[in-house]
C-alpha positions in Angstrom: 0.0 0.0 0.0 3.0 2.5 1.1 5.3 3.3 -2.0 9.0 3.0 -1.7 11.7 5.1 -2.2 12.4 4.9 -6.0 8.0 4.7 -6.4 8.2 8.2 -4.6 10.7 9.7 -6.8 8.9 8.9 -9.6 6.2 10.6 -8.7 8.0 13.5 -7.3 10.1 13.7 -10.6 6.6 13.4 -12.9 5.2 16.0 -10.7 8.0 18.7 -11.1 8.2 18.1 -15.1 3.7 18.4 -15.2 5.0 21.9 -13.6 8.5 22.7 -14.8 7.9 21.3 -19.0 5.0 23.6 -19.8 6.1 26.6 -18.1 10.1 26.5 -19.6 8.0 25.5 -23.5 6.2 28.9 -22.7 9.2 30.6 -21.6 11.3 29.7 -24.8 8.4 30.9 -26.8 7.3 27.1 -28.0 3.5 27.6 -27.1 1.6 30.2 -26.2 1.6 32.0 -22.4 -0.9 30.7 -20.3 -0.6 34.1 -18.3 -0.8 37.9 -18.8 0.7 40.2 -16.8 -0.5 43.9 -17.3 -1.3 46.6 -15.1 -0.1 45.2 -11.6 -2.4 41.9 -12.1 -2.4 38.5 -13.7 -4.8 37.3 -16.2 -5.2 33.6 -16.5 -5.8 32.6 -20.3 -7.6 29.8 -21.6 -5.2 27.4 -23.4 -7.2 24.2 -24.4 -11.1 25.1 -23.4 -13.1 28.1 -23.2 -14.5 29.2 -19.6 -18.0 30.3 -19.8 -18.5 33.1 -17.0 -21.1 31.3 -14.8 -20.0 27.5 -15.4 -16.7 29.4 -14.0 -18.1 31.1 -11.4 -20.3 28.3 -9.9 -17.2 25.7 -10.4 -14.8 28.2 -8.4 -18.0 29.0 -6.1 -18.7 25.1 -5.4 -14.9 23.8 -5.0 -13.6 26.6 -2.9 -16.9 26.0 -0.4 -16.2 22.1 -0.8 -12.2 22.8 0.2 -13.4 24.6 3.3 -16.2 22.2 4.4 -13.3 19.1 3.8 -10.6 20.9 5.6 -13.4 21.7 8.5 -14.6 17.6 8.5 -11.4 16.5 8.3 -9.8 18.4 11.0 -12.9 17.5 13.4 -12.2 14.1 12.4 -8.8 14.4 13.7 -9.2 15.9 16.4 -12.3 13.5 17.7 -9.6 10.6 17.3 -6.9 12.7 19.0 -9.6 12.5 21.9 -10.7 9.0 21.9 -7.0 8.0 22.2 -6.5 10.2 25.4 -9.7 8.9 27.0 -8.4 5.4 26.4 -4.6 5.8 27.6 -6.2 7.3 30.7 -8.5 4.9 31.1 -5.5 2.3 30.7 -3.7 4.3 33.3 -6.5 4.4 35.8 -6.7 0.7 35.1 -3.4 0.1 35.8 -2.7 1.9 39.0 -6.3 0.2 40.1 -4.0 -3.2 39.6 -0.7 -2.1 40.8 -1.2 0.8 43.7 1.9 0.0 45.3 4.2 1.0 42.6 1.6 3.9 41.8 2.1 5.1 45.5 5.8 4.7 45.4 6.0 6.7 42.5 4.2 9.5 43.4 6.0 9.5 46.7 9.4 9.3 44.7 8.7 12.4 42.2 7.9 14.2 45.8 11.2 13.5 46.9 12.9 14.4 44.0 11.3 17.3 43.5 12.4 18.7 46.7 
């Protein structure tokens, strides 16, 4: 399921040329810019299909509400297992000095004395 070393650098290196190939081809004049830059701002320009104004709109409008409800869920997620795991290591630690209180007592006595 995990990918190994050489699997990772494959995809890192496939990643970098998706990114570094088209920009350099633009660069050197081989296809067209993708970008204009004019008065202070940037202008995205459509390369392969045409972007209709409200298909655009309601695509950014949905996927940028989507990426914030996901990061939101996600994050709740995490946190709710973050919690479950402290409630059962203190419940295992409960359990534990329930079993041994002898060390438990001795312990607590010895970070007293140490302390000191």
């Amino acid at each position: 399921i995990r990918a190994n070393r050489r699997a990772r650098a494959l995809v890192l290196m496939g990643s970098l040329a998706a990114v570094l190939v088209p920009t350099i081809l633009q660069l050197v004049g081989v296809i067209a810019p993708h970008y204009d830059f004019n008065h202070g701002g940037i202008t995205i320009l459509p390369s392969v299909v045409a972007l209709p104004e409200r298909a655009t709109w309601a695509f950014l409008l949905v996927t940028n509400c989507l990426t914030v409800v996901l990061a939101n869920v996600l994050v709740g997620r995490a946190v709710a297992a973050l919690l479950r795991a402290e409630r059962r290591l203190f419940t295992q630690a409960w359990r534990l000095r329930q079993f041994l209180p002898e060390l438990s007592a001795s312990a607590s006595s010895a970070g007293r004395t140490s302390g000191n």
